[in-house]
DRENRO-719166 format. One record per residue (C-alpha): residue in three letters; x negated, y, z. Coordinates in pm, whole numbers, plus 50000, padded with zeros to 5 digits. Layout:
// residues N
ALAXYZ ...
This chain:
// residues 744
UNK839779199967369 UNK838279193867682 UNK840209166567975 UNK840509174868328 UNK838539153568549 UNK838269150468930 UNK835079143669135 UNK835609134969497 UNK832719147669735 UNK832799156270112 UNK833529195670174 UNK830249212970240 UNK830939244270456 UNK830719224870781 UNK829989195970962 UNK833159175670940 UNK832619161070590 UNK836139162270486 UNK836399143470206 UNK837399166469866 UNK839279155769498 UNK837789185269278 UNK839069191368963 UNK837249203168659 UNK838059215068333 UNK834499219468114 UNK832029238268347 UNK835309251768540 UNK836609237968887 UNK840349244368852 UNK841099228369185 UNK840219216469526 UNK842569190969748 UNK841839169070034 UNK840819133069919 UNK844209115070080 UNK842039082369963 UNK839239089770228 UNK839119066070514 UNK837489091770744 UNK839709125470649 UNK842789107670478 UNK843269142370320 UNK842909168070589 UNK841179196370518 UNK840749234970620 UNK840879264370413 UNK837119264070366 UNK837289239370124 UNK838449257669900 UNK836069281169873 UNK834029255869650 UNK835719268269357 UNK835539302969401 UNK831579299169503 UNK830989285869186 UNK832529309068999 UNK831029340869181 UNK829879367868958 UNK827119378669290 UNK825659343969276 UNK822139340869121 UNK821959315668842 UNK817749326568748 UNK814789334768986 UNK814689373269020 UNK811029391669127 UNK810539427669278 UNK809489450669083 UNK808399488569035 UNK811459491768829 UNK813679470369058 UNK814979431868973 UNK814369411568689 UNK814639380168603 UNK811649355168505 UNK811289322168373 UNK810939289368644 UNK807669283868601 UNK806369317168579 UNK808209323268967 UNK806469284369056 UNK803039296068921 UNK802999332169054 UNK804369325769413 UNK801929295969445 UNK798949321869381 UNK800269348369588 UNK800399318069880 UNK797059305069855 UNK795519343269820 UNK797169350770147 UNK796009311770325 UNK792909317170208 UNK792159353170333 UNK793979345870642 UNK794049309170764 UNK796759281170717 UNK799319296070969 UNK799179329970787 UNK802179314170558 UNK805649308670773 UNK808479290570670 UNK812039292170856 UNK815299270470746 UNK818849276970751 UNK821429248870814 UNK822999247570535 UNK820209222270419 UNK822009194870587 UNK824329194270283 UNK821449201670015 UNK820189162370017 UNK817279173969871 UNK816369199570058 UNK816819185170348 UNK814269150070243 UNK811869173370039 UNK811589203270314 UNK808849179670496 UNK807059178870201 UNK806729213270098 UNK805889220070496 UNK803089196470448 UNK801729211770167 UNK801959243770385 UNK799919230170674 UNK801159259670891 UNK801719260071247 UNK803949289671162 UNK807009267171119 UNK809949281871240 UNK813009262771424 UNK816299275271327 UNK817949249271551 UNK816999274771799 UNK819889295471770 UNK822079265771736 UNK821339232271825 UNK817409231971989 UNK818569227972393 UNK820559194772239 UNK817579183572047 UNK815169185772358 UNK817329170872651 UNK818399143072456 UNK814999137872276 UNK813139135372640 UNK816099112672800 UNK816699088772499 UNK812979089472374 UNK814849096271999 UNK814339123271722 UNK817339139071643 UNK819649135671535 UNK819619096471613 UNK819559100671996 UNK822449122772043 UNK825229100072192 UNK829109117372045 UNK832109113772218 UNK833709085472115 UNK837239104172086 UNK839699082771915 UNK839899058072178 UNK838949083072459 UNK841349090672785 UNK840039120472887 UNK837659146172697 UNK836339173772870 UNK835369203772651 UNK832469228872735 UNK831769257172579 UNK833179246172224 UNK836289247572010 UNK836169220971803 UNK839649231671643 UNK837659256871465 UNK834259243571413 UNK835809207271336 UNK833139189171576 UNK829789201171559 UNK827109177571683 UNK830479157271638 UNK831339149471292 UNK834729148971283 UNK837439151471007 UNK840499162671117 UNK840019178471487 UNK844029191271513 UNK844409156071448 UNK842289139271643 UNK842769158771945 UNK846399161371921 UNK846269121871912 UNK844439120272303 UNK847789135672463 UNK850079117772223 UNK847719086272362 UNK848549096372737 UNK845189109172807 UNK844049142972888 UNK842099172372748 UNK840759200372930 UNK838779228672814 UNK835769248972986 UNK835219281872836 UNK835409323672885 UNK837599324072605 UNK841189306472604 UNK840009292972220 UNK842359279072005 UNK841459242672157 UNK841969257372526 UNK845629262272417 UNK846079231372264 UNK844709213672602 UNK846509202072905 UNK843839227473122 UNK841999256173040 UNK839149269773326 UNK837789305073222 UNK833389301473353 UNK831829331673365 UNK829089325073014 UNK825219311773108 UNK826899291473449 UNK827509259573276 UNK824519246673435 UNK826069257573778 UNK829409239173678 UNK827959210373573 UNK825739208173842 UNK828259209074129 UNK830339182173958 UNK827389158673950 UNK826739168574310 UNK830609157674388 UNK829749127074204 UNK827659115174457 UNK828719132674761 UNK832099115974712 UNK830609082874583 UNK832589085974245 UNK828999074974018 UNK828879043273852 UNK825869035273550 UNK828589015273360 UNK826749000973071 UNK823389019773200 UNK823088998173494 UNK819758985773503 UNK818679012473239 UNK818149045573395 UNK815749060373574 UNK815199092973817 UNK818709083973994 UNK817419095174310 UNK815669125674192 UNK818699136373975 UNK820639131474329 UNK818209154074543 UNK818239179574314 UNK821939184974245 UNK822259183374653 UNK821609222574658 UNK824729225974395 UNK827899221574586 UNK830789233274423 UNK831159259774728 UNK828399275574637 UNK828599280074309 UNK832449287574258 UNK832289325674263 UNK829369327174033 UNK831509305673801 UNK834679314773812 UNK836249280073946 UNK837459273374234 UNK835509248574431 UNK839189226474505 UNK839319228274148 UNK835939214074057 UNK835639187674261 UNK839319178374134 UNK838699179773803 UNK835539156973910 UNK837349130174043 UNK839939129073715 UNK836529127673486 UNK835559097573709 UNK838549077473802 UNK839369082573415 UNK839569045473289 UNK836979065473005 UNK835809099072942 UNK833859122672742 UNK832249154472829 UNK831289179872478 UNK829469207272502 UNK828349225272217 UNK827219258472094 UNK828389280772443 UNK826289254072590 UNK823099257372416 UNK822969292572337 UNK822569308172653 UNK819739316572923 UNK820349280573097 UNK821349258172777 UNK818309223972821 UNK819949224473194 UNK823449228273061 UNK823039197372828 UNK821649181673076 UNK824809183773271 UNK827049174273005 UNK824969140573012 UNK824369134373329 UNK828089137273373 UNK828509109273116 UNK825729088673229 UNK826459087673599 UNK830579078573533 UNK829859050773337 UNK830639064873018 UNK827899061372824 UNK827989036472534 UNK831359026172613 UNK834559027472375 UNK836239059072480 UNK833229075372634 UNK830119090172441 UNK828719063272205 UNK825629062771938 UNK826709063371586 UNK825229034571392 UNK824519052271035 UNK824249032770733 UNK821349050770565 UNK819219055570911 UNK817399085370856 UNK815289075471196 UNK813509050470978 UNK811839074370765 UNK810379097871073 UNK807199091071285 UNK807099059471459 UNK805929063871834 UNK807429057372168 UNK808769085472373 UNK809669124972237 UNK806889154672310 UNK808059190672322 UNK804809215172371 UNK801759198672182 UNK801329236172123 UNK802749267772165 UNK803339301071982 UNK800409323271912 UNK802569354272114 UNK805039345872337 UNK804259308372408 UNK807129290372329 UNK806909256772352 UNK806289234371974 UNK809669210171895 UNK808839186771625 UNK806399205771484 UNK808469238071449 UNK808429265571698 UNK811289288271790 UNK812909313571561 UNK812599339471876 UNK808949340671796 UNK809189349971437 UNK809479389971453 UNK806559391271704 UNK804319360371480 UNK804829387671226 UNK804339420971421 UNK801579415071668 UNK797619412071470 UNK795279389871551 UNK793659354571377 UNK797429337071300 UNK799559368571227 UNK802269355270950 UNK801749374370664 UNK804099356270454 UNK807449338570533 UNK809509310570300 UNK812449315070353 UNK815349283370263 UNK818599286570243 UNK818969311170519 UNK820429351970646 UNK817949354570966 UNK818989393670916 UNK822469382971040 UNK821829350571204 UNK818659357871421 UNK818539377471770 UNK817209413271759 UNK817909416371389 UNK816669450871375 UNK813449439171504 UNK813659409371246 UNK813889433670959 UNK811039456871085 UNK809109426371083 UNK810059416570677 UNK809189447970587 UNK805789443470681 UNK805159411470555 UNK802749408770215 UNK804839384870046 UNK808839368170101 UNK809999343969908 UNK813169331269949 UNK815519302569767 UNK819249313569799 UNK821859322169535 UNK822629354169663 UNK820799384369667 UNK821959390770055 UNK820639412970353 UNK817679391270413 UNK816799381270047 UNK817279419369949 UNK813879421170114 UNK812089397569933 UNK809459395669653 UNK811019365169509 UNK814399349569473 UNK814769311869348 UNK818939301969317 UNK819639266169429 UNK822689252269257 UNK826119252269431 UNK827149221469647 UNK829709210269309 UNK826389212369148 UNK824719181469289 UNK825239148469444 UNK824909143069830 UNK825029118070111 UNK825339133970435 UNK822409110470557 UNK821969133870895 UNK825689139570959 UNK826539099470901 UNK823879098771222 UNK826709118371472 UNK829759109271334 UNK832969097571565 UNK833339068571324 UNK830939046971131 UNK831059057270718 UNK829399055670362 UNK830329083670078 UNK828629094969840 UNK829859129669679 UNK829669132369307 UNK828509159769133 UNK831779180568998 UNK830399209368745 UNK826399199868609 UNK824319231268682 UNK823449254268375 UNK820179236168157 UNK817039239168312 UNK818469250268624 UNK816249230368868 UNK817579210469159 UNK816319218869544 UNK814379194469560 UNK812489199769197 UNK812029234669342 UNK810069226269657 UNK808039196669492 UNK806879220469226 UNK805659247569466 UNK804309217569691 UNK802389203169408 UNK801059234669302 UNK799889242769665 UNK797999206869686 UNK796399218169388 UNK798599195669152 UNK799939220768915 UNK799249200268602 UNK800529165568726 UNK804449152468594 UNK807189159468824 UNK807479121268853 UNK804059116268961 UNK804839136969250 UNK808069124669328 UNK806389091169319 UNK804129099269571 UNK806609117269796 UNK808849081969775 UNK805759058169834 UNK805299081470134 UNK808969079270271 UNK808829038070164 UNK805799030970394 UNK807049051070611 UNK810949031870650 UNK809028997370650 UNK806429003770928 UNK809308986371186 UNK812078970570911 UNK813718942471029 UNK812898921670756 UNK809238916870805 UNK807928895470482 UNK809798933570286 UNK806648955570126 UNK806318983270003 UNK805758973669628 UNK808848950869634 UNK810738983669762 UNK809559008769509 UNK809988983469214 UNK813648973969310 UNK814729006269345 UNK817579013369066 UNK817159053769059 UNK814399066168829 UNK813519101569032 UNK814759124869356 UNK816299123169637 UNK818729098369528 UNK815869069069576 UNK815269076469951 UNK818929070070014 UNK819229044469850 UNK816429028370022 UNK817999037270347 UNK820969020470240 UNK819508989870175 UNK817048986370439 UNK819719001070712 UNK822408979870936 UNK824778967570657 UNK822208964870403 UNK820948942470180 UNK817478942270222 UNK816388942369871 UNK818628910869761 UNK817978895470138 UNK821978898670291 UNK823478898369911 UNK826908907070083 UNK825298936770238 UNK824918978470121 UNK823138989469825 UNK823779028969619 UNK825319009469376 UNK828118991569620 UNK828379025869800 UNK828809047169458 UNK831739019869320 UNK833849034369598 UNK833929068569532 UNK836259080069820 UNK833979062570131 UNK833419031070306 UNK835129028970641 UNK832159005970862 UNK834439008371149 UNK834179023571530 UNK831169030571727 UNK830009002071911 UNK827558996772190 UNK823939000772109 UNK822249015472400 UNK819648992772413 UNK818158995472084 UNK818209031572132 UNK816389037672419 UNK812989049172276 UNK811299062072610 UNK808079054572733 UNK809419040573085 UNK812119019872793 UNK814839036073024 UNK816989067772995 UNK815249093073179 UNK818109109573405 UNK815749135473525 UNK812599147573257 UNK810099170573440 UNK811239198073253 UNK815029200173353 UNK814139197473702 UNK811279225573687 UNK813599245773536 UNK815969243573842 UNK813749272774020 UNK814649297273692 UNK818469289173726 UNK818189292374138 UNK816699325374078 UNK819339335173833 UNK822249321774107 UNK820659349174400 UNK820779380474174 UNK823539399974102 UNK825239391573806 UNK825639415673486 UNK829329437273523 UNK829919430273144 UNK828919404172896 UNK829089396672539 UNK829599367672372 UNK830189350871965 UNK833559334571840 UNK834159312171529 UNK836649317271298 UNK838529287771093 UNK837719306670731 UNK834049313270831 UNK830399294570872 UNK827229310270758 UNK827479344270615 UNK827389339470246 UNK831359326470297 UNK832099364070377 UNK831649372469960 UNK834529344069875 UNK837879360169876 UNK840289329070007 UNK838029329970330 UNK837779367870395 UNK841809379270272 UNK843869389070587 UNK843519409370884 UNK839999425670979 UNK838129396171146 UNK835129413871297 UNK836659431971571 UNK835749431671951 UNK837679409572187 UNK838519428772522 UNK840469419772816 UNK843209442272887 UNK842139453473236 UNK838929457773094 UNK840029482172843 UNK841859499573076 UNK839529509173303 UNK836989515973058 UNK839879535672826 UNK839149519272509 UNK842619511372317 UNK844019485472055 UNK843209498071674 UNK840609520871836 UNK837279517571802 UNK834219509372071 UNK830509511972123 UNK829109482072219 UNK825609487272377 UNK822279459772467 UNK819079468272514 UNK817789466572159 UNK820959481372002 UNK823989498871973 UNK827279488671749 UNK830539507271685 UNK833019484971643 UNK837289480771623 UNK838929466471954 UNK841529442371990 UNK843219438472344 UNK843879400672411 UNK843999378872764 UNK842489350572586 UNK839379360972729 UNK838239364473050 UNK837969399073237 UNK833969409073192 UNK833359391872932 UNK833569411172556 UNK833719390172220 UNK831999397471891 UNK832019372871604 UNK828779361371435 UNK827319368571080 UNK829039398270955 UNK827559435970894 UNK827379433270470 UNK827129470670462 UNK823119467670384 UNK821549487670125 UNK819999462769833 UNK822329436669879 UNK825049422569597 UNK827679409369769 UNK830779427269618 UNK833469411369844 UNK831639411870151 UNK830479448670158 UNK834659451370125 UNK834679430570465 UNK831489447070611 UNK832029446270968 UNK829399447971249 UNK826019424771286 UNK826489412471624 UNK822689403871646 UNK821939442171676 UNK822919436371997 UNK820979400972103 UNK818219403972254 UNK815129389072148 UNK813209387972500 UNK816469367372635 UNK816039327372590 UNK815759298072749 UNK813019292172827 UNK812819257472832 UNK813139251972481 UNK812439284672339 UNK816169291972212 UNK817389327672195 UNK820369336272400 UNK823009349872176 UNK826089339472418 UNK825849358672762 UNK824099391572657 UNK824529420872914 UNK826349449772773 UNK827669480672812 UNK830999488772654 UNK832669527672582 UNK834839543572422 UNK833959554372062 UNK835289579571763 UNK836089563471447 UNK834049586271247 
């Protein structure tokens, strides 16, 4: 007779690591609760949770690796798929050169832990330049303003408001209700942003949609989408026409003051209101309550980076915190000090580079050695030495993620080999030559070691494994050191061989600059407790990080063992001030004004002049939904249609579409058909469409989604629109044209 058990691991459908009690009966998860134990979510969580259960148990998900063939599908053994793709990859590298073989990455790596330590290696093993960023439809604007002001890889250089002891937070283009904090780990958002009002302070919410955390804020401004950059703009102008700056904690440590003053001089909230949407009275007013705040907090998040102006728009948000005083200050925006510092493991160097090189086509600019996921259709479409031939795909639906997915799936069609490693045979995987299933998330152990880096509070978990996988089903990161050895030419060596190698490589690396000087490498490696994987890189992370205890050196510090013993997470307290030790910049100073923000001034000034588009579309989040493989779990699609298209009602009025009806939605590269709701949450010219639905593809196996089909809003994103001072495709602020449409 088997005994129930419970496992307690942080939820892994978003960013908020919401801490989980699963229970398990055999190979069965008969439950899913929030951990009321964990010191970070004390038992909050959302209805995504839960869909860890029913993702195990899905009949669609892919438990072997499948391969094309004549006759359609079949399954083969592991190392049959590891032999056969690594032969089909070096035929094509060596025909056609290194960057012949592409590789793009979803997010969901971030809570794989080894796929997120072991992609590097299987990327080196692929010396391509034909890496592709998916942080450019998310995050990449974030990554470069902050990388070139702070000197910092991210994710250690993004400051997060600090927004339990804030007064006043100032939201931007993102509804943290629903996403739960992203780039702002966050258990518990109701909560926490309930608690700012109940606190006496104030929150106030920027966006063209009244969101569901516009009506839980004290003020709600509609801006017309892509003139953030304006916004933000004119309320650092107002900072220093009306005196209201002061460096705080950054005295002394900045910069380009002056330039950042000259060139926010042409940006007076006069000017810019109409554009906007705000009222100039209004903007410098809600200036001068940001200031005079005794602290504050501006967030932006996804509305600000995924639009034509987004580097310039997190700029703003930044300068706005810098130039207030409310940088690395309790209550303002503050630099998480993570226990298992991921930092120490990535090049060493002063400063952050963007463009060492740029994409063979359309020139977009290199970010850490990955270039934007706008070039990928025309890497793959347009011959010539370079063309991508084949594409790795990990843990990733570009076909419903990715601008100008028609385009996208022209350009997969083409390719001479896609392999892909994903547990569902989905619209993007559909089209490749080989599948290779990961296990679920209740399948392995984690430590959210980049999450811990831009969380609101300073924690330790680490998430048990709740249900082993099936026997000789191989981990992530077994899957992308085999095909990495085999690509070196390794084929023959022991798994633990490798592995070894891979951790020497990550030791060195973490004790180039360790605080505890007379610690080597060999000492490392041989006091490690963990015999193989990922779980050795944390726990050398641990020890060597902040609370450690370097190897025996601070015996009251961190170790795996000390973190494991408390199985629902170690509270390390708030952020504190660190500034200092951040700054990573050549000039050792935050840079208030990079080169590149204030050349790209000229592309938003041009944008400001012309005539703005009559109707624009842009994405939503919904509480039950991330990527698009939680559209085939029933608990997170059950209820009314979610897919519909958001229209003002004066809007549909004059263009005669009508509630329950249906309209076609039209961009330059596409055309959708899609059902209308009528709804003043969202500003007049401005249509909404959410993001990662259309499961009505042929090939696919995703029984409960095709149910739920809806529309793929990236038929309609365009893949010539970005900005382009990162390379990031704009998938919020996409000129439309909206009409009536038959249901049929």
């Amino acid at each position: 007779m088997s005994v129930e058990r419970t496992a307690y691991r942080s939820c892994p459908f978003c960013e908020a690591t919401c801490g989980t009690a699963i229970t398990v009966d055999g190979d069965r998860i008969t439950g899913v609760r929030g951990d009321r134990d964990d010191p970070f979510s004390r038992g909050f969580i959302c209805p995504k949770a839960y869909g860890l259960k029913e993702l195990h148990a899905d009949p669609d998900r892919l438990r072997n690796p499948m391969k094309r063939t004549p006759e359609g599908w079949r399954e083969i053994e592991w190392k049959t798929a590891y032999d056969e793709i690594a032969a089909r990859l070096q035929e094509i590298r060596q025909a056609h050169g290194n960057d012949s073989v592409g590789m793009y990455t979803g997010n969901p790596v971030v809570h794989d832990l080894g796929a997120l330590l072991y992609r590097p290696v299987f990327q080196r093993a692929l010396d391509s330049r034909s890496m592709f960023n998916s942080s450019a439809i998310d995050t990449l604007p974030k990554i470069v303003q902050t990388g070139l002001m702070f000197g910092r890889q991210f994710p250690t250089g993004v400051p997060v408001p600090d927004i339990d002891r804030t007064d006043f937070l100032l939201v931007v283009g993102a509804n943290p209700m629903v996403s739960h904090g992203s780039l702002m780990t966050m258990p518990d958002a109701p909560g926490r942003l309930k608690a700012i009002g109940a606190r006496g302070g104030k929150l106030v919410v920027i966006d063209p949609r009244r969101s569901e955390t516009a009506k839980l804020a004290d003020e709600h401004f509609f801006l017309r989408p892509g003139t953030d950059a304006l916004l933000l703009l004119a309320m650092v102008h107002t900072l220093f026409d009306e005196s209201l700056f002061d460096l705080g904690a950054a005295t002394g440590l900045v910069t380009g003051f002056r330039e950042v003053e000259s060139a926010a001089r042409d940006y007076a909230p006069e000017r810019v209101a109409e554009r906007c949407g705000i009222d100039a009275d209004a903007i410098r007013r809600l200036t001068r309550e940001f200031a005079s705040s005794p602290s504050a907090a501006c967030y932006g998040r996804l509305g600000t980076c995924v639009q034509e102006f987004g580097t310039l728009a997190s700029w703003g948000c930044d300068l706005l915190n810098i130039l207030t005083g409310n940088l690395d200050r309790p209550g303002g925006v503050m630099f998480t000090t993570p226990a298992a510092p991921v930092d120490a493991a990535l090049p060493k160097g002063v400063g952050f580079e963007i463009g060492r090189w740029f994409s063979r086509v359309g020139k977009h600019p290199e970010v850490g050695g990955l270039i934007p996921s706008s070039a990928m259709a025309e890497e793959i479409l347009t011959p010539g030495d370079g063309q991508v031939r084949a594409m790795f795909l990990l843990m990733t639906n570009p076909l419903r993620s990715a601008a100008n997915s028609t385009q996208l799936e022209a350009a997969f069609a083409k390719l001479d080999l896609l392999v892909a490693v994903d547990f569902y045979l989905n619209e993007t995987t559909s089209h490749a030559d080989y599948i290779l299933p990961t296990p679920t998330a209740a399948e392995h152990e984690h430590y959210d070691v980049g999450l811990y880096c831009l969380s609101v509070r300073n924690v330790a978990k680490w998430s048990q494994t709740a249900v082993e996988p099936a026997p000789g089903a191989p981990h992530t990161w077994e899957i992308l050191a085999n095909l990495g050895a085999r690509m070196m030419g390794l084929a023959d060596v022991p798994l633990q061989y490798i592995d070894d190698l891979v951790l020497r490589q990550y030791v060195e690396a973490a004790l180039e600059d360790c605080r505890w000087e007379d610690l080597h490498s060999e000492e490392a490696i041989g006091k490690l407790e963990s015999q193989i994987g990922p779980e050795r890189i944390v726990e050398l992370l641990l020890r060597i990080g902040p609370y450690g205890d370097g190897f025996g050196r601070n015996p009251d510090g961190l170790t795996l063992a000390k973190v494991k013993a408390e199985p629902h997470g170690i509270d390390l307290g708030p952020l504190r001030p660190r500034l200092r030790e951040v700054i990573n910049t050549a000039s050792g100073r935050v840079e208030l004004a990079p080169a590149l923000m204030l050349g790209d001034l000229e592309r938003l000034e041009r944008r400001l002049s012309s005539d703005p588009a009559p109707m624009l579309l842009i994405g939503r989040r919904d509480l039950r939904s991330t990527n698009s493989f939680t559209h085939n779990l029933p608990a997170l699609v059950k209820g009314p249609q979610r897919c519909t298209l958001h229209i003002h009602s004066g809007d549909a009025d004059r263009i005669g579409v009508t509630a329950g009806g249906n309209a076609r939605v039209t961009s330059r590269v596409g055309s959708v058909v899609v059902p209308v709701e009528i709804t003043d949450d969202l500003m007049p010219g401005v249509v909404s469409l959410p993001h990662g639905w259309g499961h009505d593809a042929d090939g696919s196996r995703l029984q409960t989604a095709g149910k739920h089909a809806g529309v793929n809003a990236n038929i309609l994103t365009d893949d010539r629109a970005y900005d382009t001072a990162s390379g990031t495709a704009v998938l919020f602020g996409t000129p439309v044209d909206v009409t009536p449409a038959s249901s049929g």
